[in-house]
FIBALO-636910 format. One record per residue (C-alpha): x, y, z. Coordinates in steps of 0.05 Angstrom, whole numbers, plus 5000, padded with zeros to 4 digits. Layout:
<recs>
XYZ;...
</recs>
This chain:
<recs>
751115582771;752516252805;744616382804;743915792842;748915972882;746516612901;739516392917;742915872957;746816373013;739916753012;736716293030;740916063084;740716923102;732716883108;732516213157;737116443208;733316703270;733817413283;739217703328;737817793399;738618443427;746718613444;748118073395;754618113351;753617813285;759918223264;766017673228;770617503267;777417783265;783017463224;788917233262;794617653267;801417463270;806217933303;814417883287;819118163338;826418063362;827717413400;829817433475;838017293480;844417653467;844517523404;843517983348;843517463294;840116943290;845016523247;839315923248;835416393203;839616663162;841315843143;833715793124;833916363076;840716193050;836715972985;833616732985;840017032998;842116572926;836516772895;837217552899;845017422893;843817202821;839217632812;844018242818;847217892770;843817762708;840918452719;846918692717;849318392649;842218412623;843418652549;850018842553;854418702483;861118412528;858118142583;862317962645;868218162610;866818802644;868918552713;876618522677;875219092629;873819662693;879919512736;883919322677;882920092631;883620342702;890620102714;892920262647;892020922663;894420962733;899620692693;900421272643;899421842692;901621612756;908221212746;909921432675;909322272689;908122322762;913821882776;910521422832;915120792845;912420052861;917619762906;920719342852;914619002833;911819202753;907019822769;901919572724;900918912766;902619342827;896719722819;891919222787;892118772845;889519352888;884619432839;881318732850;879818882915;877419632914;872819462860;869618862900;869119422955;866520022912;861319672876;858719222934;857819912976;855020252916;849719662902;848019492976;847220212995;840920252958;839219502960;833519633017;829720152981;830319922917;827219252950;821719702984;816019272961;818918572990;819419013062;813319273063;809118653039;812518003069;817517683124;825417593110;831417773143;833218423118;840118263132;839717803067;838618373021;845418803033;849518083044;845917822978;849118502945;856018312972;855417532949;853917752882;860118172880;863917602895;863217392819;866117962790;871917952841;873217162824;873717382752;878717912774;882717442814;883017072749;886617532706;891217752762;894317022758;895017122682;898217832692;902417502752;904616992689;905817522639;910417882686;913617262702;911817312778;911516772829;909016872895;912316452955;908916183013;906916773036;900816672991;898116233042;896316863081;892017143024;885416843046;886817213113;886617813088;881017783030;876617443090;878418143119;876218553062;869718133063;867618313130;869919043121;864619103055;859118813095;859919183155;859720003110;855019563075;850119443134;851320193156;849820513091;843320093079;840220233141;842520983143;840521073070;832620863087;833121413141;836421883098;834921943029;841822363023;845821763027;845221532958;849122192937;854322182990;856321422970;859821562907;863822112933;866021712990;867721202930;871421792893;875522092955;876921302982;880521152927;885421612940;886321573015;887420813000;893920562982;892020262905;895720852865;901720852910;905520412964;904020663036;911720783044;910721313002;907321743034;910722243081;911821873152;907022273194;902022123141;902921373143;900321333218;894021643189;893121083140;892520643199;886320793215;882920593142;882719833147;883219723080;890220023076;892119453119;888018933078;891419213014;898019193026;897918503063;894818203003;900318492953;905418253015;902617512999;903317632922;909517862908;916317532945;920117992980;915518422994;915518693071;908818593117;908519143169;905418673225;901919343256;898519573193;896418843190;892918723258;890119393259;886719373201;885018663207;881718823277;878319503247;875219033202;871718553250;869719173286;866619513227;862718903215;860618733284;857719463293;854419473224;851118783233;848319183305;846419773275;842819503228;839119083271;837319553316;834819973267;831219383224;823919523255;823420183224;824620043162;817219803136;814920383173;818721063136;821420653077;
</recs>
């Protein structure tokens, strides 16, 4: 059959006249599509990002079974991490160094900050390197690249779930009941959301840029855990000290959320907006910067 075939197209090569003079029997070019930013205001284009919402699943999930792939315990180790962590916090930091908890049990004191700096340390640790390590997608086909980083922070939100989980069981052991404050707890873990997407954004774009990036992320992970109020209440601190905590959002973030867990415990209104507005700032300039800096990436990726 592929004789015949050949012959065939000879064949057909032999009986077609001669090109004229200035003739161009070259093949005509394949169409080319070209992708660039839409005309408006806005930098997202939110109609988009609902088409690939099955994409931004897809590499959500699988984050996740990556990250449990062959491992003995599983997702046990999304209670195990913050949980050996707080014992000992526990053992160092309240037992020897003394550190008080403003009446509530250190242990769930710290623990509860713990949920939420893990969610933030190992979205920003994941996402930061989520665009190179995906180097091959960028390079080869069309997406929003906004979906890799976000898909990193989506899959995070299983571990935190499962840490949210054993905080109620702790909150039973120690026989604590939160009051209607608790209603304001969605508030602030909205707040911690946007926060981790927006240094999320920013480290993904600067990290294609600068290769250096990857190293400086776990020392910012290392020095933010103690600039962040999870070891100690930010009363604590020295008072000309405390206005500089104001300007870390998640200082704000952290101690609203333990205000909503444990009754009587006081919300400062000013740490709250401030770190609630830092947030949505954080978020609205990483979602820019990354877009403005989302055409370079194929190119020095």
């Amino acid at each position: 059959m592929s004789i015949a075939t050949d012959a065939l197209d000879e064949l057909k090569t032999m009986l077609e006249p001669a090109p004229q003079p200035g003739e161009d029997r070259s093949p005509a070019p394949l169409p080319a599509t070209v992708l660039g930013r839409k005309p408006g205001w806005r930098v997202v284009d939110r109609s988009e990002l609902w088409r690939y919402r099955e994409l931004v699943y897809f590499l959500a999930w699988r984050d996740v079974k990556v990250r449990y792939k062959q491992a003995a315990l599983g997702a046990s180790w999304a209670i195990l991490q913050p949980l050996v962590t707080m014992i000992i916090f526990t053992l160092f930091f309240n037992r020897l160094a003394g550190i008080r908890s403003e009446g509530v049990p250190y242990p769930l004191f710290s623990y509860s900050a713990l949920v939420l700096w893990t969610y933030f340390a190992g979205v920003i640790g994941q996402a930061g390197q989520s665009l190179v390590s995906n180097q091959n997608l960028i390079t080869k086909i069309y997406f929003p690249r906004l979906v890799l980083p976000a898909s990193s922070a989506v899959s995070g939100l299983i571990d935190f779930l499962a840490g949210l989980g054993f905080l109620i069981v702790l909150m039973g052991y120690y026989h604590v009941h939160p009051g209607w404050s608790l209603l304001w707890a969605p508030v602030f873990l909205a707040g911690l959301f946007l926060f981790t997407v927006g240094v999320s954004l920013i480290l993904a774009a600067l990290n294609v840029q600068f290769r250096d990036v990857k190293y400086v992320i776990p020392f910012l992970i290392q020095l933010g855990l103690f600039v962040t109020p999870v070891i100690y209440p930010v009363s604590f601190l020295p008072r000309r000290f405390q206005t500089l905590v104001v300007l870390n959002p998640l200082s704000g973030i952290i101690e609203g959320f333990r205000a909503c867990l444990f009754a009587g415990s006081r919300l400062d209104p000013m740490l709250t907006v401030v770190s609630l507005t830092g947030s949505a700032l954080v978020f609205i300039a990483g979602v820019v910067y990354f877009r403005r800096a989302e055409h370079r990436f194929a190119d020095i990726i």
